[in-house]
C-alpha positions in Angstrom: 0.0 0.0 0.0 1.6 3.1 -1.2 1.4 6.0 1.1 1.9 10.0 0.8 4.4 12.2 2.1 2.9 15.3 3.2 3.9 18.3 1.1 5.8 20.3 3.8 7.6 17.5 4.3 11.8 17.8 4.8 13.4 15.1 5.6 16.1 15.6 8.9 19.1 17.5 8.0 22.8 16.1 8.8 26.1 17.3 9.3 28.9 15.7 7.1 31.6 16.1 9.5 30.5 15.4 12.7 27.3 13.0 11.9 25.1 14.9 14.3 21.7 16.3 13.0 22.0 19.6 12.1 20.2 20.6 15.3 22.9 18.7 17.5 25.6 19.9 15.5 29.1 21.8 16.9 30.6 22.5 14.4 30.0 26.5 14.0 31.5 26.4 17.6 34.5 23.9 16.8 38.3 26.0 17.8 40.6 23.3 17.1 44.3 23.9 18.6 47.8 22.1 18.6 48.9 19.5 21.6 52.1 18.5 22.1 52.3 14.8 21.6 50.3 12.7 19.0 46.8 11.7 19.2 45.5 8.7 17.9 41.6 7.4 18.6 41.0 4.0 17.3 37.2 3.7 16.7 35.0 0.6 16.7 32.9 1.1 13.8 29.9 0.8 15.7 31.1 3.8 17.7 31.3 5.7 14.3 27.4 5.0 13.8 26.6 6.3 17.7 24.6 9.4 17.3 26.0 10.9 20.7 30.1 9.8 20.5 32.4 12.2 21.3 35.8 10.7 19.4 34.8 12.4 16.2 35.0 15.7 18.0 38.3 15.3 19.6 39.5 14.5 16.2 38.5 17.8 15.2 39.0 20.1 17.7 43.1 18.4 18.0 44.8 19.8 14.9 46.8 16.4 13.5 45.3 14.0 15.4 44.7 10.6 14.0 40.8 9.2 13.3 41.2 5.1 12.7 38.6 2.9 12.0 38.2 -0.2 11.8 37.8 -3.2 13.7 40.9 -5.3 13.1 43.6 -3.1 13.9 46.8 -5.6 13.8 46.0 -4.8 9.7 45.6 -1.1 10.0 47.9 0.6 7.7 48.3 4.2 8.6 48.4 2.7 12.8 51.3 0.7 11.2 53.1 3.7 10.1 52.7 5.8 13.2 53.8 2.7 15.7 56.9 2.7 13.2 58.1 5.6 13.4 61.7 6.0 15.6 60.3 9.5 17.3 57.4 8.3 18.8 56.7 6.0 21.8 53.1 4.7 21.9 51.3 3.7 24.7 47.3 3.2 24.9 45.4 4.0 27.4 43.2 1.4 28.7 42.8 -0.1 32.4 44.7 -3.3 32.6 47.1 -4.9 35.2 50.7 -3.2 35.2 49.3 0.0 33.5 50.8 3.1 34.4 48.2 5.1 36.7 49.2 8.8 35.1 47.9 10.3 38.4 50.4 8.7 40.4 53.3 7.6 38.4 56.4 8.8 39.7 59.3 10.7 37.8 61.5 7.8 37.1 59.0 5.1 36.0 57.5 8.6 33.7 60.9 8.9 32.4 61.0 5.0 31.6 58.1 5.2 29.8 58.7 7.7 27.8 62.7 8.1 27.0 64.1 11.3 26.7 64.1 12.5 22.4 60.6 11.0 21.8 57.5 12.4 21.7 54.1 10.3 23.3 51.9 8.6 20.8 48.4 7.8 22.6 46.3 5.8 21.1 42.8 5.9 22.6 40.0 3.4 21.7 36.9 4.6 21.1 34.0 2.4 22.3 31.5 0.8 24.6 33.8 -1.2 27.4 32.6 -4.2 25.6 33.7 -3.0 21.8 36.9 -1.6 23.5 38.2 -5.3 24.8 37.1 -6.9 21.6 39.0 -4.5 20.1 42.4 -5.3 22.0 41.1 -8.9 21.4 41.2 -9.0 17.7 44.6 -6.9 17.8 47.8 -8.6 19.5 49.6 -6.0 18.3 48.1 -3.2 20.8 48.6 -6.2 23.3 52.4 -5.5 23.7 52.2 -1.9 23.9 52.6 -0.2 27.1 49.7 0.9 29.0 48.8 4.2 31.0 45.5 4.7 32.4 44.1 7.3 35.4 41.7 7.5 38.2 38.7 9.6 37.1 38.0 12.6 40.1 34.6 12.5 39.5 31.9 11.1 37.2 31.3 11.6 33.7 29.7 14.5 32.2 27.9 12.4 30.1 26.1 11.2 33.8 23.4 13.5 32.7 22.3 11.5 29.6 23.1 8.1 29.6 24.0 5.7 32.3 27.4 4.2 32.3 28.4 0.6 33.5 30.8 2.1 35.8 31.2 5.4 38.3 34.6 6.0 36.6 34.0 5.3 33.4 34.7 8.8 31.1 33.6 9.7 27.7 37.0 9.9 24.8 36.8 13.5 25.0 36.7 13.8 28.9 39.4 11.1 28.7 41.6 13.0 26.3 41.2 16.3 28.3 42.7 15.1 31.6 45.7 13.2 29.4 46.0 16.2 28.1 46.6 17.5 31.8 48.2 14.9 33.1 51.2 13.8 30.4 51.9 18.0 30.5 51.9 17.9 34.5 54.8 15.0 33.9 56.4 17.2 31.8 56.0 14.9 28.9 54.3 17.4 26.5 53.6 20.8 26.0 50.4 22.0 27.3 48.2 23.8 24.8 48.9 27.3 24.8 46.3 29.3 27.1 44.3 25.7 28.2 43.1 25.7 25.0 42.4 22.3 25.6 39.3 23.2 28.0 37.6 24.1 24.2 36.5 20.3 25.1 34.6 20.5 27.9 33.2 23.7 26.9 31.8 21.6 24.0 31.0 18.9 25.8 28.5 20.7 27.8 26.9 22.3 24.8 26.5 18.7 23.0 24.9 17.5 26.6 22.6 20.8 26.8 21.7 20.6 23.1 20.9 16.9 23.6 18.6 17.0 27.1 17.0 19.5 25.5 15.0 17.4 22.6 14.5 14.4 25.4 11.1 14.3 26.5 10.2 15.3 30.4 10.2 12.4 32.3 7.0 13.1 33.7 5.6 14.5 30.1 
């Protein structure tokens, strides 16, 4: 049975580069700025399709920063390249036993980690916890890499709108903000110029706002 499409009819807008609707969109408001060690977020490519992700934003508010995705990473190209090159020293940052707590490491394990005449490649996945691990799983390659991770102070931003499996557990761009902080308090990397790295949060709170305010009232 064939049916009619009413003539004022406009099907809903989207934004190319972030894949928000138009009416969730950043963009306009996006001031990307420089960090000072590379940025990598490997993306499960469910992640890419999840309306409300924040890894597509990092990647464009960090100037250089890598976007990956796929979900067999061992045969990743262009993560290939950047865990070959002399000048870097990845490390990932996930949770698991013999991970370097950033919070607490102290300076000679820091200057272990990362030796003195490279920069820090991090290499964040970007996913549910359950993606995330199957991730790692399918990639033996990300197994051997060193680990950092860090104690969340509080809960997640994101608290607002969804309810995560975890008190600690962060959104990418929250997560990418305090490693931001933290590898700069080690003295590992430059700190953007004039916190320009809060930019995140700032639109963080906009994509929270913008997003609680289509929901329905609970007690509509």
């Amino acid at each position: 049975m064939a049916t009619q499409t009413p003539d004022d009819f406009e099907p809903r807008a989207w934004c190319r580069e972030c894949r928000r609707a138009r009416n969730m969109c950043c963009c306009a408001e996006l001031t990307p700025f420089r960090i000072g060690f590379e940025l990598a977020i490997l993306m499960h490519p469910k992640e890419a399709r999840v309306a409300i992700g924040t890894g597509r934003l990092v990647h464009r508010a960090v100037t250089g920063s890598h976007l990956l995705i796929s979900e067999h990473f061992d045969d990743d190209e262009k993560l290939a390249a950047l865990l070959a090159r002399p000048d870097l020293r990845p490390v990932i940052l996930f949770p698991r036993p013999g991970s370097l707590d950033l919070g607490t490491a102290s300076v000679s394990a820091t200057e272990a980690l990362f030796p003195q005449g490279t920069r820090p490649l991090v290499l964040i996945v970007d996913g549910t916890w359950t993606t995330a691990k199957k991730l790692l799983r399918l990639a033996p390659r990300l197994a051997t890499l060193p680990a950092v991770r860090f104690t969340p102070p509080h809960g997640s931003r994101y608290g607002r709108l969804r309810k995560e499996p975890r008190a600690e557990c962060w959104s990418t761009l929250e997560s990418v903000h305090h490693v931001i902080d933290r590898l700069a308090g080690l003295e590992v990397a430059v700190p953007p110029a004039g916190r320009a790295h809060d930019h995140l949060l700032a639109l963080m709170d906009m994509v929270v706002a913008r997003q609680l305010a289509f929901e329905p009232a609970a007690d509509a």
